[in-house]
N, CA, C and O atoms as a Tripos MOL2 file, in Angstrom:
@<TRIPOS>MOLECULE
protein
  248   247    62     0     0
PROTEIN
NO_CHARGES

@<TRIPOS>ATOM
      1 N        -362.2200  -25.1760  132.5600 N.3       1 UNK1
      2 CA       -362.0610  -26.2330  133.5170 C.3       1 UNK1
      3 C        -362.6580  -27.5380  132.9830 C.2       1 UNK1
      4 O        -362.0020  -28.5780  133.0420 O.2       1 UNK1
      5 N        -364.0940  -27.4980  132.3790 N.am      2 UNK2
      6 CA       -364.1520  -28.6520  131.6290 C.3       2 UNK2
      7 C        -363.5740  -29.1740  130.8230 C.2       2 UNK2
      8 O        -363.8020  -30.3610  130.5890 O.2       2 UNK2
      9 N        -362.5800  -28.4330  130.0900 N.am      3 UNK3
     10 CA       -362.3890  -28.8020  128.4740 C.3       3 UNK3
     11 C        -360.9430  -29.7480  129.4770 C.2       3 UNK3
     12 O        -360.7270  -30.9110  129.1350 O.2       3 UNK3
     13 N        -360.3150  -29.3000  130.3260 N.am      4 UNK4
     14 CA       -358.7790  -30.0150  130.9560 C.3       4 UNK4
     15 C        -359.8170  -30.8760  131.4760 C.2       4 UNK4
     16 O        -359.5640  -31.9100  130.8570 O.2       4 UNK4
     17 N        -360.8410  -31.1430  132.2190 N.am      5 UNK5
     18 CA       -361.2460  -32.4270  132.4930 C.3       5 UNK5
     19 C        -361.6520  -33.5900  131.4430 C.2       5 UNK5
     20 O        -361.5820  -34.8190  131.4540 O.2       5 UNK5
     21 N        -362.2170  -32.3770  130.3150 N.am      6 UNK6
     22 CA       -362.4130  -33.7490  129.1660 C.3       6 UNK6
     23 C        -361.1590  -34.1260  128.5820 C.2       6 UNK6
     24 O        -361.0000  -35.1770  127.9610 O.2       6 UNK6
     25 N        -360.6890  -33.6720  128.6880 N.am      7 UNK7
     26 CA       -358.9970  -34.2950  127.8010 C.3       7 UNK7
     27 C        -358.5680  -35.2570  128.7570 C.2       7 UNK7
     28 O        -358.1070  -36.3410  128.3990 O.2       7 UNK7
     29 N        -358.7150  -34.8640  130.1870 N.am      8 UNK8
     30 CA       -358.1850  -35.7730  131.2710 C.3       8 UNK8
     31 C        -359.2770  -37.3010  130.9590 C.2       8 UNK8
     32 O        -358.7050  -38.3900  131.0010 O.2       8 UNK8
     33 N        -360.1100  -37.2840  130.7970 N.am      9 UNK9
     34 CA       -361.3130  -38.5500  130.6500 C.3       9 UNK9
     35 C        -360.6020  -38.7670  129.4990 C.2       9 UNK9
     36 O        -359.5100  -39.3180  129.6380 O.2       9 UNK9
     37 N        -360.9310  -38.4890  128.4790 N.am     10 UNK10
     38 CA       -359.9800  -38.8270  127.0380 C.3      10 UNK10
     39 C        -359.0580  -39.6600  127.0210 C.2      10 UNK10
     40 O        -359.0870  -40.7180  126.3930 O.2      10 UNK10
     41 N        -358.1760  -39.2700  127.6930 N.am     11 UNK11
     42 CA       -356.4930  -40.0140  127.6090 C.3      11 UNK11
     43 C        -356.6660  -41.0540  128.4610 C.2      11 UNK11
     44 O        -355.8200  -41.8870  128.1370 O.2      11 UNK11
     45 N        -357.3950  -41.5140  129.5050 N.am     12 UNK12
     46 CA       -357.9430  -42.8140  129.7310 C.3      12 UNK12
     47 C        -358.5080  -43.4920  129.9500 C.2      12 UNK12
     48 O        -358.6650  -44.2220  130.9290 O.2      12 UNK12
     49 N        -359.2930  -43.2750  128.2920 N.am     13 UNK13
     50 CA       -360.3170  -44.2720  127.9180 C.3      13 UNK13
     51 C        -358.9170  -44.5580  126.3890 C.2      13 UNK13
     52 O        -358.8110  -45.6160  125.7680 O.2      13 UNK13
     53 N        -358.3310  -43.7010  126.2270 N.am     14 UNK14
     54 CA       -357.2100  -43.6500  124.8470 C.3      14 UNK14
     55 C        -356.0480  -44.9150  125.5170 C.2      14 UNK14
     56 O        -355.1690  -45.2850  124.7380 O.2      14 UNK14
     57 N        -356.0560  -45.0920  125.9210 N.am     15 UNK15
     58 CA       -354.3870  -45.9320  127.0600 C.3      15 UNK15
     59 C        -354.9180  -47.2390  126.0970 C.2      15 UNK15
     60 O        -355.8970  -47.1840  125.3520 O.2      15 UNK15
     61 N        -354.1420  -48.2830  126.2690 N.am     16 UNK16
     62 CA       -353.9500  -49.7790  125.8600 C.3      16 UNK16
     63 C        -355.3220  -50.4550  126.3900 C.2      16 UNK16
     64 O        -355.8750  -49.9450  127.3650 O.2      16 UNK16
     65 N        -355.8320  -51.4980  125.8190 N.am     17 UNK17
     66 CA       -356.3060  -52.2700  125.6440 C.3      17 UNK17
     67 C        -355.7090  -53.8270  126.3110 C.2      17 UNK17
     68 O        -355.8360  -54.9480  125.8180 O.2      17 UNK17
     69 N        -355.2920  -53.5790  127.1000 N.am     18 UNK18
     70 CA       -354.7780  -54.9930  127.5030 C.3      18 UNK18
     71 C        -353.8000  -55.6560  126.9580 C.2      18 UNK18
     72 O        -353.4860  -55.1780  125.8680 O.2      18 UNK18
     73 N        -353.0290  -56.8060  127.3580 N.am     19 UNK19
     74 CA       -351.8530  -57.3600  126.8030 C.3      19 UNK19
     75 C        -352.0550  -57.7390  125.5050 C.2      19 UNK19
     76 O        -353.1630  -58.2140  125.2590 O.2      19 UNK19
     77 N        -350.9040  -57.6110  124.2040 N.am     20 UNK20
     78 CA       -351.5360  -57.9210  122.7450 C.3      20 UNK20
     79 C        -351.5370  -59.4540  122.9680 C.2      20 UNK20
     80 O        -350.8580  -60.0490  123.8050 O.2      20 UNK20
     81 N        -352.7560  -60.2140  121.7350 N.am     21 UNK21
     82 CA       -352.8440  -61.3120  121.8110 C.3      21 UNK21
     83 C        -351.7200  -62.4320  121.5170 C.2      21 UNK21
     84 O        -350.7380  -62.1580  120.8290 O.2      21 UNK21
     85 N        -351.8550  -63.2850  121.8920 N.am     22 UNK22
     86 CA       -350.5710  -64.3760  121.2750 C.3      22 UNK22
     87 C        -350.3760  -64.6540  120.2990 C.2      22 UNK22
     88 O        -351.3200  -64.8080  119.5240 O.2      22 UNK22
     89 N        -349.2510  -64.8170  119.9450 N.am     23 UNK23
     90 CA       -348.3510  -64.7520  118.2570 C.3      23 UNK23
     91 C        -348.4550  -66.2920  118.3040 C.2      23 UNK23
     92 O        -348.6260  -67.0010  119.2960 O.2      23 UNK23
     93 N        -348.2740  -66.7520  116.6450 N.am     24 UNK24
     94 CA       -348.7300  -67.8280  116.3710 C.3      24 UNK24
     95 C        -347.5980  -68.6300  116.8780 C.2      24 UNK24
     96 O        -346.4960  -68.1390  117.1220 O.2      24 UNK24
     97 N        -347.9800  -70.2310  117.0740 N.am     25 UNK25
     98 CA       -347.2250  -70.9480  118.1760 C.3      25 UNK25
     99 C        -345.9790  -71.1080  116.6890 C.2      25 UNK25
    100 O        -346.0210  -70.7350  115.5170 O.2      25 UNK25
    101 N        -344.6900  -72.0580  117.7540 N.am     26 UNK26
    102 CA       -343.8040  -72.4660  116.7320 C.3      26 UNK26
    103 C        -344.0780  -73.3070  115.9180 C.2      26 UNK26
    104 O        -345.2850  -73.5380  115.8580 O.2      26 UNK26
    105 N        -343.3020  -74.0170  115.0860 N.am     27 UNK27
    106 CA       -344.1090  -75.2100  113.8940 C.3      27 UNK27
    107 C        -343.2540  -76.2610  114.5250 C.2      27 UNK27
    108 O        -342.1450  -76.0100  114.9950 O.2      27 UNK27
    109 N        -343.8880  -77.6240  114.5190 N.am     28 UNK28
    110 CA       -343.0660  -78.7730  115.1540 C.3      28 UNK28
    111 C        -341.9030  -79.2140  115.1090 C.2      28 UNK28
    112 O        -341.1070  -78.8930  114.2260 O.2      28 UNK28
    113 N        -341.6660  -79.9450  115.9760 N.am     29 UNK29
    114 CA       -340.0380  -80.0030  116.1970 C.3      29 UNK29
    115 C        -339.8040  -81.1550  114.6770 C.2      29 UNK29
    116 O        -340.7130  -81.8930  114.2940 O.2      29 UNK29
    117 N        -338.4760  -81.0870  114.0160 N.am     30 UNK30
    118 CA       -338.3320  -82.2930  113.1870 C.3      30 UNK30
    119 C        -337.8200  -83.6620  113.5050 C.2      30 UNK30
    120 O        -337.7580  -84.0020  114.6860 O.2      30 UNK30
    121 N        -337.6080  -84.1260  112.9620 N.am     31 UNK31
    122 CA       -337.0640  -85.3030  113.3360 C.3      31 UNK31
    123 C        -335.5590  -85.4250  113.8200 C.2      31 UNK31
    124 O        -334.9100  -86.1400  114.5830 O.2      31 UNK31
    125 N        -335.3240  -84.2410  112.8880 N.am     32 UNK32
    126 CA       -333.4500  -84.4790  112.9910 C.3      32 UNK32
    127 C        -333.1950  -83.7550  114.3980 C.2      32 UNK32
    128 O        -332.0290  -83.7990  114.7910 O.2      32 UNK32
    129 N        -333.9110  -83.2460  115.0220 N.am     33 UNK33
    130 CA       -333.6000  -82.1910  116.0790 C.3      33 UNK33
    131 C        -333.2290  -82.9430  117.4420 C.2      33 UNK33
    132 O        -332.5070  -82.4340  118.2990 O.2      33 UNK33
    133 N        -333.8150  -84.2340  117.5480 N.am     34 UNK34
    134 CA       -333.5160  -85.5110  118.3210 C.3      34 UNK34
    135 C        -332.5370  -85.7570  118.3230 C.2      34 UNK34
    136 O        -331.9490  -85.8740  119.3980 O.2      34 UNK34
    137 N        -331.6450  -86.0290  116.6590 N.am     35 UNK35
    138 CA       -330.4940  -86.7860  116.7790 C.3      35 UNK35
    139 C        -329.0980  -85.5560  116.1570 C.2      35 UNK35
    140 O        -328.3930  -85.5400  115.1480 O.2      35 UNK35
    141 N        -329.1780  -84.9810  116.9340 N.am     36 UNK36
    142 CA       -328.2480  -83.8000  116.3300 C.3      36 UNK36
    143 C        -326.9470  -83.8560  117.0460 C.2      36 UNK36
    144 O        -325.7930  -83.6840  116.6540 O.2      36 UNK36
    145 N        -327.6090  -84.2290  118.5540 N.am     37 UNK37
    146 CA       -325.9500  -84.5460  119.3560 C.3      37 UNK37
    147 C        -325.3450  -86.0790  118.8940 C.2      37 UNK37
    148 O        -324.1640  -86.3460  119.1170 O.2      37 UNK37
    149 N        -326.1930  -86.9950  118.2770 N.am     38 UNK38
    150 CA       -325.9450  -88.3840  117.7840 C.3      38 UNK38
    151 C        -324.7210  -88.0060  116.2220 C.2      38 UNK38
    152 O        -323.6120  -88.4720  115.9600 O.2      38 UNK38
    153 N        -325.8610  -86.6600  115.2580 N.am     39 UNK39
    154 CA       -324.6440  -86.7700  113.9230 C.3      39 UNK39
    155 C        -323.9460  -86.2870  114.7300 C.2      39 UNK39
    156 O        -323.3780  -87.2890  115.1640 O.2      39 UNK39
    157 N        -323.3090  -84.9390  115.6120 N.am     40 UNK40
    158 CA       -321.9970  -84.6600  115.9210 C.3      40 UNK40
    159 C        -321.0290  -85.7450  116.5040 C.2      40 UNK40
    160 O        -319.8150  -85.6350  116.3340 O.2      40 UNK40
    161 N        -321.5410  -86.7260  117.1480 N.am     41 UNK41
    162 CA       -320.5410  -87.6140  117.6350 C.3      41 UNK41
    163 C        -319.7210  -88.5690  116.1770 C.2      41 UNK41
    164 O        -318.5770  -88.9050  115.8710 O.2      41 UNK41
    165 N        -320.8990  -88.6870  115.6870 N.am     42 UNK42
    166 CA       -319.8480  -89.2490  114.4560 C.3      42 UNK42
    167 C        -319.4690  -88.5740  113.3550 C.2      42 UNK42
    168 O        -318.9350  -89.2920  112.5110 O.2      42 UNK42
    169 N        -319.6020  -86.9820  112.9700 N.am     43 UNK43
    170 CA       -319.2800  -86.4220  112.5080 C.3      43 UNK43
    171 C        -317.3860  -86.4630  112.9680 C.2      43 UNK43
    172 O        -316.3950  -86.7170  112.2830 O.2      43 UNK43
    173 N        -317.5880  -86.0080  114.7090 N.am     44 UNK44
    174 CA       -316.4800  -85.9860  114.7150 C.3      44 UNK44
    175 C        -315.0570  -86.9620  114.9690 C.2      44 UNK44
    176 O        -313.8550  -86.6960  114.9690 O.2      44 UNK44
    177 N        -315.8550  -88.2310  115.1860 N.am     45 UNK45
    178 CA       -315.1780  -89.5100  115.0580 C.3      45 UNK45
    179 C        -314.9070  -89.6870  113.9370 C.2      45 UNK45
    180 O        -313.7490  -90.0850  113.8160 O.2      45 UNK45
    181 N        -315.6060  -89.5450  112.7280 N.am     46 UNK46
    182 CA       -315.5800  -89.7140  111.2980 C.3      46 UNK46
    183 C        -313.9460  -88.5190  111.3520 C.2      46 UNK46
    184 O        -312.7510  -88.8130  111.3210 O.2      46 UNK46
    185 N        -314.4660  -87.5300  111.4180 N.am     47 UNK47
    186 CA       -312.8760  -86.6200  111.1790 C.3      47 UNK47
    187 C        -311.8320  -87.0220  112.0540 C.2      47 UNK47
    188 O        -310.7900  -86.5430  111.6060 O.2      47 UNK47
    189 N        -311.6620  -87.5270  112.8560 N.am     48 UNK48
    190 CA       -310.7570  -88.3260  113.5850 C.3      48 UNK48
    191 C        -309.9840  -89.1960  112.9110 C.2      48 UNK48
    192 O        -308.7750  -89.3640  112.7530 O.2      48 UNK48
    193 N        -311.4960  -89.9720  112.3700 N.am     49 UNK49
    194 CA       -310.5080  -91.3750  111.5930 C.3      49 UNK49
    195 C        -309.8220  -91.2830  110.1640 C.2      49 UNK49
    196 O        -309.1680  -92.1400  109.5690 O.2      49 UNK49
    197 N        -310.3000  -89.4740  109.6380 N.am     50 UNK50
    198 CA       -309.5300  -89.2580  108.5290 C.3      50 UNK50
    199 C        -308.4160  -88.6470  108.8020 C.2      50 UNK50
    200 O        -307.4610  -88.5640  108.0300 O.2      50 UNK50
    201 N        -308.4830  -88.1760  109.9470 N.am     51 UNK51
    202 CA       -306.9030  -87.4390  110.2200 C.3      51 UNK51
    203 C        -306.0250  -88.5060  110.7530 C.2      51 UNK51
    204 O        -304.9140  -88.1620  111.1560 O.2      51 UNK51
    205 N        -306.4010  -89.8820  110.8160 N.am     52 UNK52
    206 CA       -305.5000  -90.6850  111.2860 C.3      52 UNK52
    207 C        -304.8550  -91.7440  110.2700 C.2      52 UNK52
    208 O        -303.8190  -92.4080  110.2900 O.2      52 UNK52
    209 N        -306.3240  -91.5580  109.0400 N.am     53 UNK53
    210 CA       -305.8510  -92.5560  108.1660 C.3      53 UNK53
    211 C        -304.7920  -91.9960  107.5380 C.2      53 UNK53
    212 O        -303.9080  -92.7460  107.1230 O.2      53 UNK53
    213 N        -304.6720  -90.3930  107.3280 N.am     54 UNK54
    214 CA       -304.1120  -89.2470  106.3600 C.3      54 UNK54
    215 C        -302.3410  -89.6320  107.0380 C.2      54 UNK54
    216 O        -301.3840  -89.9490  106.3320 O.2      54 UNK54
    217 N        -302.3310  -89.4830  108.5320 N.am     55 UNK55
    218 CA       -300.5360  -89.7230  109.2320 C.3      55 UNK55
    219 C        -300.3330  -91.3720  108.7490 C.2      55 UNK55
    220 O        -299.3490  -91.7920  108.1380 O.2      55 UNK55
    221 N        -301.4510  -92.1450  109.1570 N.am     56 UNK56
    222 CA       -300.6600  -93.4900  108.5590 C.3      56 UNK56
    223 C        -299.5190  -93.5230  107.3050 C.2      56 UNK56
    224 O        -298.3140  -93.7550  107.2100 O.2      56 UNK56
    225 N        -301.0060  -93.0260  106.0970 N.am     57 UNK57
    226 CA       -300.4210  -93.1470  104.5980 C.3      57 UNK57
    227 C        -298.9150  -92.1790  104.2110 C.2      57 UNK57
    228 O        -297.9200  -92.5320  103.5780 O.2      57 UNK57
    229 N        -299.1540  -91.1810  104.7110 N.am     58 UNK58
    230 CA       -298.3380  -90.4660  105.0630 C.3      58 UNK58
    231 C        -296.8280  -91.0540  104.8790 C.2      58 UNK58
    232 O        -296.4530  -91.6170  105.9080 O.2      58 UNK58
    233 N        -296.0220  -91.0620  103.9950 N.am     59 UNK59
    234 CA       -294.3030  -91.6670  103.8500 C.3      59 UNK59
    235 C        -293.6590  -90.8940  104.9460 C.2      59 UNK59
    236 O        -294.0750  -89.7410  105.0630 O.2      59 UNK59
    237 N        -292.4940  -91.3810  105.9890 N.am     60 UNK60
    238 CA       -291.6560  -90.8090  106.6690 C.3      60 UNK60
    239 C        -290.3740  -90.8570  106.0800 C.2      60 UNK60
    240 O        -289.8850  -91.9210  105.7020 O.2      60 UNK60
    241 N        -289.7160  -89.6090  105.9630 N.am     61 UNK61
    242 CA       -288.3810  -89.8690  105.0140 C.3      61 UNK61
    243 C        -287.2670  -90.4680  105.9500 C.2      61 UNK61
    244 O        -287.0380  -90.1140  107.1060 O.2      61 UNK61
    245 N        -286.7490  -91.2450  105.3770 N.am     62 UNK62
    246 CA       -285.9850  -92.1940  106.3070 C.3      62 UNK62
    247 C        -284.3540  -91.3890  106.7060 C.2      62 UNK62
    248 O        -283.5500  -91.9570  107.4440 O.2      62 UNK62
@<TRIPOS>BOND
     1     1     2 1
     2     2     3 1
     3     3     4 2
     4     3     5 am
     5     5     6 1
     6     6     7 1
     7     7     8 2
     8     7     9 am
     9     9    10 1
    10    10    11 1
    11    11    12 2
    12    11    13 am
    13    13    14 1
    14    14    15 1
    15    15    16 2
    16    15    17 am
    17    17    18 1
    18    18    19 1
    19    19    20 2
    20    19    21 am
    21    21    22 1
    22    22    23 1
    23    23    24 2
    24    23    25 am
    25    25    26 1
    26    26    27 1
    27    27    28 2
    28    27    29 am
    29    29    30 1
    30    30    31 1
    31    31    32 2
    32    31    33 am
    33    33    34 1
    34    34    35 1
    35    35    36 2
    36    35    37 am
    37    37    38 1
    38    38    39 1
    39    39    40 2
    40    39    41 am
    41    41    42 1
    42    42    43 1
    43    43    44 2
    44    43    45 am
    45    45    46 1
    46    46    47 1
    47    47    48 2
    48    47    49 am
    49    49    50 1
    50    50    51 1
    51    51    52 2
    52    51    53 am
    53    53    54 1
    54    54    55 1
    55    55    56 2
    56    55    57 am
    57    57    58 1
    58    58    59 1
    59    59    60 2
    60    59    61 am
    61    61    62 1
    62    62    63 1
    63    63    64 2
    64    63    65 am
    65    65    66 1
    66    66    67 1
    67    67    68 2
    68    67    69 am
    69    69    70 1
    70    70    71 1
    71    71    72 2
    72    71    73 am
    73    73    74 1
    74    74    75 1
    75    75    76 2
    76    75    77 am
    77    77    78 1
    78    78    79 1
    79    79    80 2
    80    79    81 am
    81    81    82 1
    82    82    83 1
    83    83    84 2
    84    83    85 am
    85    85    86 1
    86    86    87 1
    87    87    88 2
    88    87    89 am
    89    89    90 1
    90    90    91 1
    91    91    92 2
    92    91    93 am
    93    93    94 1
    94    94    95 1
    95    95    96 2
    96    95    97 am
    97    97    98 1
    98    98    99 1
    99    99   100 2
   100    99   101 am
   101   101   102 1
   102   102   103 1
   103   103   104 2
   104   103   105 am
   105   105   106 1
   106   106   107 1
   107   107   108 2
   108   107   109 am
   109   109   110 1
   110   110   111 1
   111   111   112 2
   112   111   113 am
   113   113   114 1
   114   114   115 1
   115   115   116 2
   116   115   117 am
   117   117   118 1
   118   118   119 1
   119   119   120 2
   120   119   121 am
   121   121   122 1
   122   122   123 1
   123   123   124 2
   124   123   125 am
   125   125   126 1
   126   126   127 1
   127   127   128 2
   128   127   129 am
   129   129   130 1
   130   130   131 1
   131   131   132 2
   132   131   133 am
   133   133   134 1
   134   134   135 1
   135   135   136 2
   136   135   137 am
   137   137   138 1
   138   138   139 1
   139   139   140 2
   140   139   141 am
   141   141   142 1
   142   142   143 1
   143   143   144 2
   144   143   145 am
   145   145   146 1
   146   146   147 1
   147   147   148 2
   148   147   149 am
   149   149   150 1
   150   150   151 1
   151   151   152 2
   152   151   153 am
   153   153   154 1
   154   154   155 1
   155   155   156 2
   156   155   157 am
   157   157   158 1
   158   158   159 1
   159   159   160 2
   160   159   161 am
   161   161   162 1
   162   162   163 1
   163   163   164 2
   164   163   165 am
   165   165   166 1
   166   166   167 1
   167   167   168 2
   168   167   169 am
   169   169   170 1
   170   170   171 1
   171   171   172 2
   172   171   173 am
   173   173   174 1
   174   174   175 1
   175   175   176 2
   176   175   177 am
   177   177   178 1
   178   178   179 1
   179   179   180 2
   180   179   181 am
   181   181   182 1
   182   182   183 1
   183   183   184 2
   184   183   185 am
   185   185   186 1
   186   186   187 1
   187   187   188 2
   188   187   189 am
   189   189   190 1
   190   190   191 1
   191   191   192 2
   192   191   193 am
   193   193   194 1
   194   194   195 1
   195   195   196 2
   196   195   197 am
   197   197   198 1
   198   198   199 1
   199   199   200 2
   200   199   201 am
   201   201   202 1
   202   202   203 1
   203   203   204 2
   204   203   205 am
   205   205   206 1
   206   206   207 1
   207   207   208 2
   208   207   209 am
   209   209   210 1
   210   210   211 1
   211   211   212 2
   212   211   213 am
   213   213   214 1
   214   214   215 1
   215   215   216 2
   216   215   217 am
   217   217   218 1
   218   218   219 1
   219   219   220 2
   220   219   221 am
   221   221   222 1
   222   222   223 1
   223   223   224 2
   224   223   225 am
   225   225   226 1
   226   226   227 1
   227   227   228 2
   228   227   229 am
   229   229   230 1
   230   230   231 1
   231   231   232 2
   232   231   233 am
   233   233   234 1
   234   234   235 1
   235   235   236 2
   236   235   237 am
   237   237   238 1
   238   238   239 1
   239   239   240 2
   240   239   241 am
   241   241   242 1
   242   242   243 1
   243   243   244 2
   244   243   245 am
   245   245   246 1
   246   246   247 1
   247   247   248 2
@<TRIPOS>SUBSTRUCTURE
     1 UNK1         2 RESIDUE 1 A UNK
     2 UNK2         6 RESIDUE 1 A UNK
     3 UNK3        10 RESIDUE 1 A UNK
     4 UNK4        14 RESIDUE 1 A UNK
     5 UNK5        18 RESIDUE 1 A UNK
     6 UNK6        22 RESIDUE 1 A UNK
     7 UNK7        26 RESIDUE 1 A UNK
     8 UNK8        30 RESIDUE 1 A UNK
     9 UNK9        34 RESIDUE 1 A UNK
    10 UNK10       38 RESIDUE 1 A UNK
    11 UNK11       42 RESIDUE 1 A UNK
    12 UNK12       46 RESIDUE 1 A UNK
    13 UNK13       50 RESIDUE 1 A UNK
    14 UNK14       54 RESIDUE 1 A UNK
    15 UNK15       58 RESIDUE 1 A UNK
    16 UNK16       62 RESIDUE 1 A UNK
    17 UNK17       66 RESIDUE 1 A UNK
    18 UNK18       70 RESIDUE 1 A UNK
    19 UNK19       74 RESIDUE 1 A UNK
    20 UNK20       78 RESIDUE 1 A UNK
    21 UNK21       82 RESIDUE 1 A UNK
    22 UNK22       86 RESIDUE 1 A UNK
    23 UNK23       90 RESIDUE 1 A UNK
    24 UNK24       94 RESIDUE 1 A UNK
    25 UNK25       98 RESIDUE 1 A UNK
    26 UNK26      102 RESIDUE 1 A UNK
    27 UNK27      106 RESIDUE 1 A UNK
    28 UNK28      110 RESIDUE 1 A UNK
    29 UNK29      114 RESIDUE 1 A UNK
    30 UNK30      118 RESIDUE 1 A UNK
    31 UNK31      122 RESIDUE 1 A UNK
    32 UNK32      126 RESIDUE 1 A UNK
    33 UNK33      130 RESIDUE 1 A UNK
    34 UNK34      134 RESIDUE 1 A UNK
    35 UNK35      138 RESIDUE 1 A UNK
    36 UNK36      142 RESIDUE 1 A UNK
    37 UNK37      146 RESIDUE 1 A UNK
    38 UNK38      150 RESIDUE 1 A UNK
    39 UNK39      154 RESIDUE 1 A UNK
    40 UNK40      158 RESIDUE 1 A UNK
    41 UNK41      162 RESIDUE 1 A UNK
    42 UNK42      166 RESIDUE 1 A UNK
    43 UNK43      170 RESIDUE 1 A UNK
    44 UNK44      174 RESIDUE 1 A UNK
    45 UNK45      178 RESIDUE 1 A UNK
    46 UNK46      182 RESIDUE 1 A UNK
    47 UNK47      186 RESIDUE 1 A UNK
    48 UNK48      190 RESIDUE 1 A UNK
    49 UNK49      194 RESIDUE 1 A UNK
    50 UNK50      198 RESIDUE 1 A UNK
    51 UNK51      202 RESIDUE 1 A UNK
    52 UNK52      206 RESIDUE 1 A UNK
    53 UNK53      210 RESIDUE 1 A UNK
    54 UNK54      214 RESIDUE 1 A UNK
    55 UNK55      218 RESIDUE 1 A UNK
    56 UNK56      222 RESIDUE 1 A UNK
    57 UNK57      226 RESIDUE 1 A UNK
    58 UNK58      230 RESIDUE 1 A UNK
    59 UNK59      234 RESIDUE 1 A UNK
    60 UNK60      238 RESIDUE 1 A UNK
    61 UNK61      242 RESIDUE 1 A UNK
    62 UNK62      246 RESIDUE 1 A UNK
């Protein structure tokens, strides 16, 4: 009867230790992370104005 009570004391004092500590924070934001919706706008204006310069030059056979 003791020996099932000491195993019973055992297993919890054995259980977790509390929540694990905090993982190291993230590393700072960069600079470009600000203007990322700024390059896509002219990324895709930029491809716009090559797909438009491309139909101009473009010969139509008469």
């Amino acid at each position: 009867m003791l020996g099932v009570l000491g195993l019973v004391c055992a297993s919890a004092f054995a259980g977790p230790k509390g929540p694990p500590p905090p993982g190291i924070p993230p590393p700072p934001g960069l600079p470009i992370d600000g203007s990322v919706v700024v390059l896509l706008f002219i990324a895709v204006f930029f491809g716009l104005y090559k797909i438009n310069n491309l139909k101009i030059n473009k010969k139509t056979p008469l």
